[in-house]
Residue frames as qw, qx, qy, qz and C-alpha x, y, z in Angstrom:
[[0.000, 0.888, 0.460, 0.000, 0.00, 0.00, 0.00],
 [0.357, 0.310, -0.037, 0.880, 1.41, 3.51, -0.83],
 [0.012, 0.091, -0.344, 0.934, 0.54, 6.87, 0.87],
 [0.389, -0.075, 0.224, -0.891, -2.29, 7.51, 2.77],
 [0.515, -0.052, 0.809, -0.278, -3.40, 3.96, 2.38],
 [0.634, 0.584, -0.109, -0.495, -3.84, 4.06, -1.46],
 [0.918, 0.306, 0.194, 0.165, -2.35, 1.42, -3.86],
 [0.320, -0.512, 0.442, 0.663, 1.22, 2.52, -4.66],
 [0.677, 0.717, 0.113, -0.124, 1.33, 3.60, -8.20],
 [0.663, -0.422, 0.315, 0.532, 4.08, 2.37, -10.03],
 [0.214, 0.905, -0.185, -0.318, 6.07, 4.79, -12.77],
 [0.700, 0.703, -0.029, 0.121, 8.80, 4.35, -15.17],
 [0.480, -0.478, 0.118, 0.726, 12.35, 4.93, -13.86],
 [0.435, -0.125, 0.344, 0.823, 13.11, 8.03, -15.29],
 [0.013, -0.515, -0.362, -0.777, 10.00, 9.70, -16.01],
 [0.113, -0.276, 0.468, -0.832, 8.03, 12.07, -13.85],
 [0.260, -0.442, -0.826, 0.234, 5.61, 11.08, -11.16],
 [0.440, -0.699, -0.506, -0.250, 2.54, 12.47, -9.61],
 [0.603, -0.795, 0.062, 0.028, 3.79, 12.55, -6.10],
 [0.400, 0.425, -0.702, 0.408, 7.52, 12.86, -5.37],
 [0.612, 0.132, -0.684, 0.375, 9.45, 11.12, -2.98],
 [0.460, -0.840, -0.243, -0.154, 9.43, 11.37, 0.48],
 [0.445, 0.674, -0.399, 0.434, 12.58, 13.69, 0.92],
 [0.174, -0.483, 0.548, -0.660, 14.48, 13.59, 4.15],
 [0.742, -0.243, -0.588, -0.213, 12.72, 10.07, 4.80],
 [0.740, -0.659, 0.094, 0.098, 15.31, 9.28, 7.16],
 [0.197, -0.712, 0.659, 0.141, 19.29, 9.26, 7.18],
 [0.724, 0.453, -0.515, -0.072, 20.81, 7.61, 4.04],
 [0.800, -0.458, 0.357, 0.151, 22.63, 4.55, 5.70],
 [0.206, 0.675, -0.690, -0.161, 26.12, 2.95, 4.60],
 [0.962, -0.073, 0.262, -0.030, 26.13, -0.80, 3.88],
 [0.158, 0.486, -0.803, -0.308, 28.83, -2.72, 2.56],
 [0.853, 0.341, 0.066, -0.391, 28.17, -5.12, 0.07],
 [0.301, -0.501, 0.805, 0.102, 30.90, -8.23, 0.53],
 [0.672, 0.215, -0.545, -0.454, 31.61, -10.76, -1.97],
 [0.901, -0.266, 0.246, -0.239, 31.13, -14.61, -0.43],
 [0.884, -0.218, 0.321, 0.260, 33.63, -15.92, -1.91],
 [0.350, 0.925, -0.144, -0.039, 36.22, -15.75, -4.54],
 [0.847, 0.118, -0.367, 0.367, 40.31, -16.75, -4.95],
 [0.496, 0.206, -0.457, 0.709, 42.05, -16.59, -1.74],
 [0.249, -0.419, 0.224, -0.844, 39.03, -15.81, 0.44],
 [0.286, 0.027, -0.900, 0.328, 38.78, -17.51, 3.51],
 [0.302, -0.720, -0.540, -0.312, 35.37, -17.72, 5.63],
 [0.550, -0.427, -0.312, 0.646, 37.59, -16.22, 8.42],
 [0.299, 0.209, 0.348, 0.864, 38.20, -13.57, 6.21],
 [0.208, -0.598, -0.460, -0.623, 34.41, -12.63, 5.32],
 [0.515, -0.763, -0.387, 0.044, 33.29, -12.84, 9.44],
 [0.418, -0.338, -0.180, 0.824, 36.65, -10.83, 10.49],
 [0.089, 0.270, 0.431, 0.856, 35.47, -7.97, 7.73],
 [0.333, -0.541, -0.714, -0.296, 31.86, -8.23, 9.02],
 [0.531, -0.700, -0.459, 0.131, 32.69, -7.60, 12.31],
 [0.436, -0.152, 0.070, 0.884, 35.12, -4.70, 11.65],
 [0.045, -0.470, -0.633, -0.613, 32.59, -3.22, 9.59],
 [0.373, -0.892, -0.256, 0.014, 30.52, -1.89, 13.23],
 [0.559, -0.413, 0.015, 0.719, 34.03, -0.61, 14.28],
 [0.274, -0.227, 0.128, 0.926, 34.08, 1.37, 11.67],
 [0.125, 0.333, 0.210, -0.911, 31.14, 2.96, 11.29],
 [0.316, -0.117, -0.682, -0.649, 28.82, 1.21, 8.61],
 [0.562, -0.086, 0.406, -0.716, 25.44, 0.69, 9.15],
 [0.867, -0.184, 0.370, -0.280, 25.45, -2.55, 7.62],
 [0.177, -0.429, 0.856, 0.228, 27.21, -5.85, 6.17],
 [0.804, 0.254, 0.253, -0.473, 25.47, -7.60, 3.55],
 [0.377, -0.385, 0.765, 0.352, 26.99, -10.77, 1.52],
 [0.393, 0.284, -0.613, -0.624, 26.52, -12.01, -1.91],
 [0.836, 0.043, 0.430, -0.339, 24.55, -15.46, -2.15],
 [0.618, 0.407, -0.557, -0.378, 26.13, -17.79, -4.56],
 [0.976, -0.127, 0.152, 0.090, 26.65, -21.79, -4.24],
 [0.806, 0.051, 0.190, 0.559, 29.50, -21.67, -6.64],
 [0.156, 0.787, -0.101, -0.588, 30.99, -17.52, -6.81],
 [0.683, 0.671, 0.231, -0.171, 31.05, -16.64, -10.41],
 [0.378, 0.782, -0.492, -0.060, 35.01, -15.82, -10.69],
 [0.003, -0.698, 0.713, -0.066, 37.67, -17.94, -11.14],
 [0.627, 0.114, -0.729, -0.250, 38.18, -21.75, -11.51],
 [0.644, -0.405, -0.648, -0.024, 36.57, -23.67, -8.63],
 [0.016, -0.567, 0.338, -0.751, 36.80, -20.77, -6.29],
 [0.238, -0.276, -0.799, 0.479, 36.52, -21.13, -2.83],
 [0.273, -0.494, -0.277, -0.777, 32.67, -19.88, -1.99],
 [0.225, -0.124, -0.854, 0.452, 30.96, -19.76, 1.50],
 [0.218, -0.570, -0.760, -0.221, 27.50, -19.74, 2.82],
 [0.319, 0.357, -0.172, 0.861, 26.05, -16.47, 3.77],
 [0.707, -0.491, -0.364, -0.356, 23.93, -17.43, 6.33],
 [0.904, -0.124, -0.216, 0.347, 26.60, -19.12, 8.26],
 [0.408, 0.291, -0.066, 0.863, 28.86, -16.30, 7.97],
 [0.187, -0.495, -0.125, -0.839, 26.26, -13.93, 9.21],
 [0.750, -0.620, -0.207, 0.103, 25.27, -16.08, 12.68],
 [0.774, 0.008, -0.214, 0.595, 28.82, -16.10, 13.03],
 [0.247, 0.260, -0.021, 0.933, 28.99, -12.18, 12.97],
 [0.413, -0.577, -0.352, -0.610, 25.99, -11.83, 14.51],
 [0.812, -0.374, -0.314, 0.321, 27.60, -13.16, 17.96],
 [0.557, -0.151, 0.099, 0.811, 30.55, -10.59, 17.54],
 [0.065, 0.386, 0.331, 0.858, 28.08, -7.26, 16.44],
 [0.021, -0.506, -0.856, 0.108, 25.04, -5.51, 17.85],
 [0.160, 0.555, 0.139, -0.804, 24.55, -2.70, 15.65],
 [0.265, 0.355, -0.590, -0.675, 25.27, -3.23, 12.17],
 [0.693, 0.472, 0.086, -0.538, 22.24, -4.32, 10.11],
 [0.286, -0.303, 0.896, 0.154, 22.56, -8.09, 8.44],
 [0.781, 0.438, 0.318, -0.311, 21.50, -9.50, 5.33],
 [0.587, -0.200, 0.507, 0.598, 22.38, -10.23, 1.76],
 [0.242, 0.765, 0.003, -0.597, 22.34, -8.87, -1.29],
 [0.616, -0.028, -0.063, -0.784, 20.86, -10.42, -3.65],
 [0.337, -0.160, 0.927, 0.028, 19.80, -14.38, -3.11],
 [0.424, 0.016, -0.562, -0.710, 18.21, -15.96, -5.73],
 [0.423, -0.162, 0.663, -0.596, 15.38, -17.15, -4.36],
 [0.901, 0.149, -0.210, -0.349, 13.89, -20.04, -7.07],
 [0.657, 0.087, -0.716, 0.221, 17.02, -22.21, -6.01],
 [0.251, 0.061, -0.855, 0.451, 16.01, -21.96, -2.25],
 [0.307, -0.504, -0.768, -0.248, 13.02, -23.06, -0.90],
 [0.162, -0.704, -0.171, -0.670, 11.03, -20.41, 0.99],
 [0.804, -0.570, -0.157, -0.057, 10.21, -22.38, 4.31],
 [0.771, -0.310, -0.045, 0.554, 14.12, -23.16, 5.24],
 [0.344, 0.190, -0.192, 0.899, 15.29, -19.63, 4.25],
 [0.483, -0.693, -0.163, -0.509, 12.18, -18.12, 6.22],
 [0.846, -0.492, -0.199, -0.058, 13.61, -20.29, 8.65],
 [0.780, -0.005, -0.192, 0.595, 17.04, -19.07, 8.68],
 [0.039, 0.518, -0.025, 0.854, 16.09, -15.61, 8.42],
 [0.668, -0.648, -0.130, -0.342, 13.54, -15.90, 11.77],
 [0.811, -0.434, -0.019, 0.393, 16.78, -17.78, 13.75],
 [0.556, 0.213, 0.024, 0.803, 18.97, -15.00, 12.44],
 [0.294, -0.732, -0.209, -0.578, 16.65, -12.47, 13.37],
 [0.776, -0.608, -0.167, -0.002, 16.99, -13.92, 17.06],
 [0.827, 0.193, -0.075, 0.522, 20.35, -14.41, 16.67],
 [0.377, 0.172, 0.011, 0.910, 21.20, -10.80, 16.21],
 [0.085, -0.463, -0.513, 0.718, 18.55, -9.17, 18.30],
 [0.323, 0.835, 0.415, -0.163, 16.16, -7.89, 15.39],
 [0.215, -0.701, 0.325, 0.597, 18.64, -6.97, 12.91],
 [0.486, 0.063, 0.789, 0.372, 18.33, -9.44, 9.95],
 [0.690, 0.607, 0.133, -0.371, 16.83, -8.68, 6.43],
 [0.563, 0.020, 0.696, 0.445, 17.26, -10.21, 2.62],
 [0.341, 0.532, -0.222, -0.743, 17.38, -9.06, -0.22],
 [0.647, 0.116, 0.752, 0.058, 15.75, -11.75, -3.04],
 [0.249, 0.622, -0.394, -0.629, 15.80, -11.91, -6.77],
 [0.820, 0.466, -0.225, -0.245, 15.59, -14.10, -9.91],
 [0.832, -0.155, 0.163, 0.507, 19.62, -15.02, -9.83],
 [0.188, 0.752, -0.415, -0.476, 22.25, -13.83, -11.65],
 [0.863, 0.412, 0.182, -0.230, 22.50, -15.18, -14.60],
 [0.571, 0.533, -0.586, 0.216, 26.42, -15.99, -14.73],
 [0.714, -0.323, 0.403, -0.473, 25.69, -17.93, -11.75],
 [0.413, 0.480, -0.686, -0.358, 27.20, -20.97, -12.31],
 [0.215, 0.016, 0.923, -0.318, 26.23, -23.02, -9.57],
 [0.667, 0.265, 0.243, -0.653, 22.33, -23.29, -11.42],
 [0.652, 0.446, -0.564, -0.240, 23.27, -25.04, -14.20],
 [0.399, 0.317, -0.859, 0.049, 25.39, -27.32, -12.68],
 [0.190, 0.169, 0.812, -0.526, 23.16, -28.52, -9.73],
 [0.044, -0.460, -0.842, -0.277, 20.14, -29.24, -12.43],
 [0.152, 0.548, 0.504, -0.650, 18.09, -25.59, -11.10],
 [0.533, 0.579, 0.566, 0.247, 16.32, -23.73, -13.58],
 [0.214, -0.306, 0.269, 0.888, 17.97, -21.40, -15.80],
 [0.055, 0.502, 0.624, 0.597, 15.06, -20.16, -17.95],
 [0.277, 0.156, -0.210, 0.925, 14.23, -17.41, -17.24],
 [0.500, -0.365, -0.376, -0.689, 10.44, -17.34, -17.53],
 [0.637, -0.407, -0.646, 0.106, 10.36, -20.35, -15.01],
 [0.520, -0.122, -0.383, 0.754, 12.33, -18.49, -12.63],
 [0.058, -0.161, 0.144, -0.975, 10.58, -15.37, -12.48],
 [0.657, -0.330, -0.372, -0.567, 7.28, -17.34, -11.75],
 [0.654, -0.270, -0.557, 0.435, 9.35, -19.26, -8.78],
 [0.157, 0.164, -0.262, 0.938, 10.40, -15.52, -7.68],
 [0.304, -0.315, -0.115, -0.892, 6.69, -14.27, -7.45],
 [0.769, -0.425, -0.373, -0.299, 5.07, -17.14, -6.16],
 [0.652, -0.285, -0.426, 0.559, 8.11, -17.78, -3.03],
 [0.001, 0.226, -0.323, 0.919, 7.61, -14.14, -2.35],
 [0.600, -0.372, -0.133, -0.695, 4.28, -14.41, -1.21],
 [0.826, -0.316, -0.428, 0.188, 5.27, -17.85, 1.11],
 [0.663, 0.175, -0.329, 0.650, 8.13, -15.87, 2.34],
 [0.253, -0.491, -0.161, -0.818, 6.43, -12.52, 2.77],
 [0.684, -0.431, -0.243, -0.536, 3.94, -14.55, 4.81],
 [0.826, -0.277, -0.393, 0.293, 5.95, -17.00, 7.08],
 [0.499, 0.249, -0.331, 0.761, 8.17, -13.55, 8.10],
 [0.367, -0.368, -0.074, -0.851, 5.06, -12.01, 9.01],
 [0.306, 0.011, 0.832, -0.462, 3.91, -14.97, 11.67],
 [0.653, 0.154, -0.210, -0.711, 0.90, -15.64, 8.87],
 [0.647, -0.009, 0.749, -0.141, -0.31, -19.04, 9.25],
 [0.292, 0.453, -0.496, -0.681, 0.36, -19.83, 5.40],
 [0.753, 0.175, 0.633, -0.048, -2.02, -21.72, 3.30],
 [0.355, 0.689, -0.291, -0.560, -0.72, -22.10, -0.09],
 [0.622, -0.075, 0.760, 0.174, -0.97, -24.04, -3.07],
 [0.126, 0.740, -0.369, -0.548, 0.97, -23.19, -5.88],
 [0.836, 0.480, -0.253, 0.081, 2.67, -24.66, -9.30],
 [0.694, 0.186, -0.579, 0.386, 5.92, -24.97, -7.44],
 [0.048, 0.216, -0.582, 0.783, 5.62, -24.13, -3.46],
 [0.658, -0.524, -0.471, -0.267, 2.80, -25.77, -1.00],
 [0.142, 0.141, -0.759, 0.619, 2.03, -24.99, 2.56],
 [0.551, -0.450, -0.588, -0.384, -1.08, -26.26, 4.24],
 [0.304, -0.812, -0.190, -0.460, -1.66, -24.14, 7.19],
 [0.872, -0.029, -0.234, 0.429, 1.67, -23.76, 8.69],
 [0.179, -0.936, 0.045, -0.301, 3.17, -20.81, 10.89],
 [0.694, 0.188, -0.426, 0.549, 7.03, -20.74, 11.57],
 [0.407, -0.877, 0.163, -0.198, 7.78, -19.73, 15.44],
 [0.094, -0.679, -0.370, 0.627, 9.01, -17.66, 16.65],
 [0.210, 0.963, 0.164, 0.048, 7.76, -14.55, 15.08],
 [0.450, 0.525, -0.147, 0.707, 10.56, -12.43, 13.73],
 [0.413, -0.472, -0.454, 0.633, 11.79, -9.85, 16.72],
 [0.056, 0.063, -0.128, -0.988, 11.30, -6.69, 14.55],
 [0.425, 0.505, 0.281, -0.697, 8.04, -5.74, 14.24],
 [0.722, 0.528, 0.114, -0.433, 5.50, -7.01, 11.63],
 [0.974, 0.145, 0.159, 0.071, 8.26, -9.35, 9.92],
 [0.582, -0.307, 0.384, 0.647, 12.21, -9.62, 9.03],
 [0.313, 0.758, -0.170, -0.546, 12.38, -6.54, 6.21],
 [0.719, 0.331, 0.488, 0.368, 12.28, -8.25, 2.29],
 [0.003, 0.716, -0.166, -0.678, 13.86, -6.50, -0.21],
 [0.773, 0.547, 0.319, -0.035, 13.51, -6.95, -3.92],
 [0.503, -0.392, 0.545, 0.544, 16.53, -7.19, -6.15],
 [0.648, 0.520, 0.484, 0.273, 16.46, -6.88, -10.34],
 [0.385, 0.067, 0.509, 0.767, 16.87, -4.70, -12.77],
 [0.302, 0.569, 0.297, -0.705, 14.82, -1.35, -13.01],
 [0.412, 0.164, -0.642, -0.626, 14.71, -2.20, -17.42],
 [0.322, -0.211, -0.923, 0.003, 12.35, -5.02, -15.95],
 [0.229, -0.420, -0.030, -0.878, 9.51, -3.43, -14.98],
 [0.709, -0.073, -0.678, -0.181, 8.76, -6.46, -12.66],
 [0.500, -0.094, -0.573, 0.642, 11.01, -5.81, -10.06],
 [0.274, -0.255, 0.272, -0.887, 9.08, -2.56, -9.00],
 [0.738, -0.230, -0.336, -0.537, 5.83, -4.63, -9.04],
 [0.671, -0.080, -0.686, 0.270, 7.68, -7.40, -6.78],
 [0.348, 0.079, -0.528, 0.771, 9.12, -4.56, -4.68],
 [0.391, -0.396, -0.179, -0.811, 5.91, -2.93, -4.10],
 [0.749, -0.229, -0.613, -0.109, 5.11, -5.98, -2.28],
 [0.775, -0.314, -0.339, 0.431, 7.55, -6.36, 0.16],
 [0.306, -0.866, -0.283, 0.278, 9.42, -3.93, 2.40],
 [0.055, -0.749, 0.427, 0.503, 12.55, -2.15, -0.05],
 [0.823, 0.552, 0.014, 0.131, 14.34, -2.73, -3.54],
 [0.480, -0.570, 0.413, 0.524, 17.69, -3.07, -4.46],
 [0.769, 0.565, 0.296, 0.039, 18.00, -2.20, -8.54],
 [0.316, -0.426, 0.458, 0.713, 20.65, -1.72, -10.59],
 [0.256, 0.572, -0.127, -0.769, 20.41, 0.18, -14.13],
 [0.571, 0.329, -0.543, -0.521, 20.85, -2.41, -16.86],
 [0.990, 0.051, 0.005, -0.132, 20.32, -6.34, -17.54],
 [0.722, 0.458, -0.284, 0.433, 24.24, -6.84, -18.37],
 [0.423, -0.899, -0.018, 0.113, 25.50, -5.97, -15.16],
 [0.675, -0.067, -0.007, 0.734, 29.33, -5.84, -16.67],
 [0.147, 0.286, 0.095, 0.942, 28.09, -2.68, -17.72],
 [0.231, -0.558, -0.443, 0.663, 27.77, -0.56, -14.46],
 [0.113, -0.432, -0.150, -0.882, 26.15, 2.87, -14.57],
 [0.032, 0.358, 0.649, -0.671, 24.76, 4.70, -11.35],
 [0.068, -0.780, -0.621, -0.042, 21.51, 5.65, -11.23],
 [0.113, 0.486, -0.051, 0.865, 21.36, 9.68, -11.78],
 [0.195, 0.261, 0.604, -0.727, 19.54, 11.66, -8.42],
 [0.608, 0.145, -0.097, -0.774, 16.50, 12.42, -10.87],
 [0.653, 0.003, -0.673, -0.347, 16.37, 8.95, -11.47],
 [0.147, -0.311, -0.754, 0.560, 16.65, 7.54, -7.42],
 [0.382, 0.313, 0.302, -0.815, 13.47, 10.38, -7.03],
 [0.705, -0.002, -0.185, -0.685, 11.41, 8.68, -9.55],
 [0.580, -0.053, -0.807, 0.102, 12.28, 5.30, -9.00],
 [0.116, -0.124, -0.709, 0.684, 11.53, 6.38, -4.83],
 [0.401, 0.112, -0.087, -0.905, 8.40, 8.31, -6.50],
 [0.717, -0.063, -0.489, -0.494, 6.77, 4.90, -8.01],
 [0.408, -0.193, -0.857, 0.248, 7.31, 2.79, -4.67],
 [0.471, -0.701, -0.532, -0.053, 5.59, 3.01, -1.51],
 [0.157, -0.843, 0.240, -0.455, 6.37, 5.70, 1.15],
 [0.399, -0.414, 0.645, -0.502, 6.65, 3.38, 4.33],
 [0.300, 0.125, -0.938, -0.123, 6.21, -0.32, 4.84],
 [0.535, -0.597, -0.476, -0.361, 3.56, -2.08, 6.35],
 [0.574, -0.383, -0.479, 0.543, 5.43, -1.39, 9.85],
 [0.161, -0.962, -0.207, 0.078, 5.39, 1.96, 9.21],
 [0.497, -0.588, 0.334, 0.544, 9.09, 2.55, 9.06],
 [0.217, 0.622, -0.480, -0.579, 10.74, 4.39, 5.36],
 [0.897, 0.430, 0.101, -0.033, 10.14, 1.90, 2.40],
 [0.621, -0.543, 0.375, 0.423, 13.74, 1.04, 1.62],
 [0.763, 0.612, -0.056, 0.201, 15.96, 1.91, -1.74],
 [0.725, -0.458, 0.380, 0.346, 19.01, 0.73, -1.72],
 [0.494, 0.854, -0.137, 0.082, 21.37, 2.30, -4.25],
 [0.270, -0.854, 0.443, 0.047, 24.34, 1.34, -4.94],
 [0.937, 0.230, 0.258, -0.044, 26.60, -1.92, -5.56],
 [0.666, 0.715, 0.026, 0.211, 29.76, -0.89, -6.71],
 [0.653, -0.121, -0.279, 0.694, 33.41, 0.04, -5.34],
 [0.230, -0.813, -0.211, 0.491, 34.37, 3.26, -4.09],
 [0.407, 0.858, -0.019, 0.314, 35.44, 6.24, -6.88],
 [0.544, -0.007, -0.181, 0.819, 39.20, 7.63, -6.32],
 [0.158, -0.509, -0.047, -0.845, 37.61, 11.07, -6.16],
 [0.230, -0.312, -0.775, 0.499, 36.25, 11.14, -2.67],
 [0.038, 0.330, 0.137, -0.933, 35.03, 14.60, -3.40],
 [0.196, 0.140, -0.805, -0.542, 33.17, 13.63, -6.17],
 [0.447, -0.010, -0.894, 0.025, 32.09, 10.66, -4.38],
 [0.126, -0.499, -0.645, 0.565, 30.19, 12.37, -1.43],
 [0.111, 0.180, -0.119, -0.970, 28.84, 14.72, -3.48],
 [0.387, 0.066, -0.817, -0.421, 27.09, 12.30, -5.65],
 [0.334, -0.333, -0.881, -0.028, 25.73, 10.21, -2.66],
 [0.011, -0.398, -0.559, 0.727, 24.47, 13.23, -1.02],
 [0.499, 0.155, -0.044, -0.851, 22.50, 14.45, -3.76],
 [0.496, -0.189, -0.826, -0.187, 20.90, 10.10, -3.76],
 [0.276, -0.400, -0.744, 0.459, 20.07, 10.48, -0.18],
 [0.160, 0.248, 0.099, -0.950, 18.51, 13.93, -1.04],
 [0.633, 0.179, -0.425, -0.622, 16.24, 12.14, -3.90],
 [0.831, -0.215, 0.158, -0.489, 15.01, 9.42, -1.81],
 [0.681, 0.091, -0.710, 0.153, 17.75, 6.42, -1.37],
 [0.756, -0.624, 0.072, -0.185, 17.62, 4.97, 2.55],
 [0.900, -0.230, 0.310, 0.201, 20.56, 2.98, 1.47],
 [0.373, 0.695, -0.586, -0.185, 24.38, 3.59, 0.09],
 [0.911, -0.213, 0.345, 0.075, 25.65, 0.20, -0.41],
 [0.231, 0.840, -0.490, -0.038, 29.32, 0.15, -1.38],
 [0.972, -0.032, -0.199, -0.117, 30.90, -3.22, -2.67],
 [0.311, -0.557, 0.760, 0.126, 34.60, -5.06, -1.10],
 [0.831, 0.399, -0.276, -0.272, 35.28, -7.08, -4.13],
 [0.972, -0.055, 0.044, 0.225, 37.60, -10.47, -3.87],
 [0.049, 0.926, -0.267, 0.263, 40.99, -9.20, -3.12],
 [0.520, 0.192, -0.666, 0.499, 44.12, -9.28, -1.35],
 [0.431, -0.594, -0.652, 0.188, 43.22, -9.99, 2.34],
 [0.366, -0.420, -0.342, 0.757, 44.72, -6.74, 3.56],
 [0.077, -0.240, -0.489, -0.835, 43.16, -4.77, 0.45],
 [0.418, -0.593, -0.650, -0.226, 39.56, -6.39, 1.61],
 [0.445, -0.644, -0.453, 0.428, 40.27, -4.96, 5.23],
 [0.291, -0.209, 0.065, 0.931, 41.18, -1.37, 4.25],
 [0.269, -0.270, -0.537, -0.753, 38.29, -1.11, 2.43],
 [0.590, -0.570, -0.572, -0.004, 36.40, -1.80, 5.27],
 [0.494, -0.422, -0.389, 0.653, 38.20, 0.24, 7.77],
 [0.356, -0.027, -0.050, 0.933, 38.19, 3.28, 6.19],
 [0.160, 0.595, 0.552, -0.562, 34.54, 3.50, 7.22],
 [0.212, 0.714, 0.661, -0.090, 31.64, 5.36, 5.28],
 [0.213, 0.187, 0.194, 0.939, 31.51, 8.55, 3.27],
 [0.112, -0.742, -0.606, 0.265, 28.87, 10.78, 5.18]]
């Protein structure tokens, strides 16, 4: 539901809306956005980062999702669930999730269920971000999931609505084409209020992903289908793209856009300019990636804390 209890109405990136944004929602946050795996990255590695990450001043720590990561010849990859209990013991500020998990290769119920025992875990801190996949994913193929794209975006819609519901304490009855639950209700309830925060992941050229995100409680999008080829989102474009979602989730708290996804610019000056005029046009989230690396590379990038 958008403002004033109306139907969000959803727009175009990039053209104008009706209503703008709500400016000044709340303070832009700072995530980092850590790969899972990769050559020469150890799970020690990802949970030391994680938990440096409150030290220095991010507001959160969110990890790729992959079975197999996408570079390099049988890289070492690790599970970002696991990685996140782990840091969740050793944190108790910074904001935990991932970014993005494809949710047709895992079944709703057991990652509802990991997210609700992470939730506990870390004292009402957890959220996910879900999506189709990426499609240079390599672990789908080989483990027999489905790489078509059509299927997959009909797994996406129909496990958001199980997911949606089991985070929300809903006693779910459903029976779908590929997800059944016959009046089932995972306890405990999530510790945040009204359910662990979903976010929606895709591509804003897919006009889908708003519709998904509308649903649930934020979006993460990036600009094209081809992610080799990066391009930020302009501020006019974060204000319509914040223009066609909802104001506020169903808890009441800012509707999330997350913006972002990408190393840090050598300009710094530049570089805070840029994310203050996103957090002026209606992002909640900078998210700002540590790519596979030398170990002491990965930790500098992490220490040297947030551009505010």
């Amino acid at each position: 539901m958008g403002r004033a209890g109306a139907p969000a109405r959803l727009t175009e990136v990039g053209k104008p809306a009706d209503v703008a944004p709500a400016l000044y929602r709340a303070r832009m946050r700072h995530g980092l956005q850590i790969c899972c795996g990769g050559p020469g990255v150890t799970a020690g590695l990802l949970v030391e980062l994680g938990v440096a990450a409150e030290r220095a001043g991010w507001d959160g720590v969110f990890f790729e999702d992959y079975l197999v990561y996408h570079r390099g010849q049988d890289p070492p990859t690790f599970d970002p669930w696991l990685l996140l209990a782990t840091i969740a013991a050793r944190t108790s500020r910074v904001r935990l999730g991932t970014t993005v998990t494809g949710l047709p290769r895992r079944r709703p119920a057991k990652l509802a269920r990991e997210l609700l025992t992470l939730d506990h875990l870390c004292a009402g801190r957890a959220t996910v971000a879900v999506g189709v996949g990426d499609p240079g994913d390599p672990g789908w193929a080989a483990f027999g999931e489905a790489t078509d794209l059509r299927t997959r975006a009909a797994m996406l819609d129909e496990g958001l609505d199980v997911l949606l519901g089991l985070l929300a304490g809903e006693r779910m009855r459903h029976h779908g084409e590929h997800y059944r639950a016959d009046g089932v209700a995972l306890r405990p309830a999530a510790v945040q209020a009204h359910r662990v925060p979903v976010w929606v992941g895709g591509s804003t050229q897919a006009k889908a992903v708003l519709r998904r995100a509308a649903r649930a409680d934020g979006i993460v999008p990036y600009k094209l289908t081809d992610t080799a080829g990066w391009a930020d989102f302009t501020p006019d474009e974060v204000h319509a793209l914040a223009a066609a979602l909802p104001a506020s989730r169903a808890d009441g708290a800012p509707f999330d856009v997350a913006i972002g996804g990408r190393r840090r610019r050598d300009d710094e000056r530049a570089e805070r300019a840029y994310l203050h005029q996103v957090a002026q046009a209606g992002a909640t989230w900078w998210l700002e990636f540590v790519a596979a690396g030398e170990p002491d590379e990965m930790r500098a990038a992490v220490a040297r804390g947030p551009l505010r």
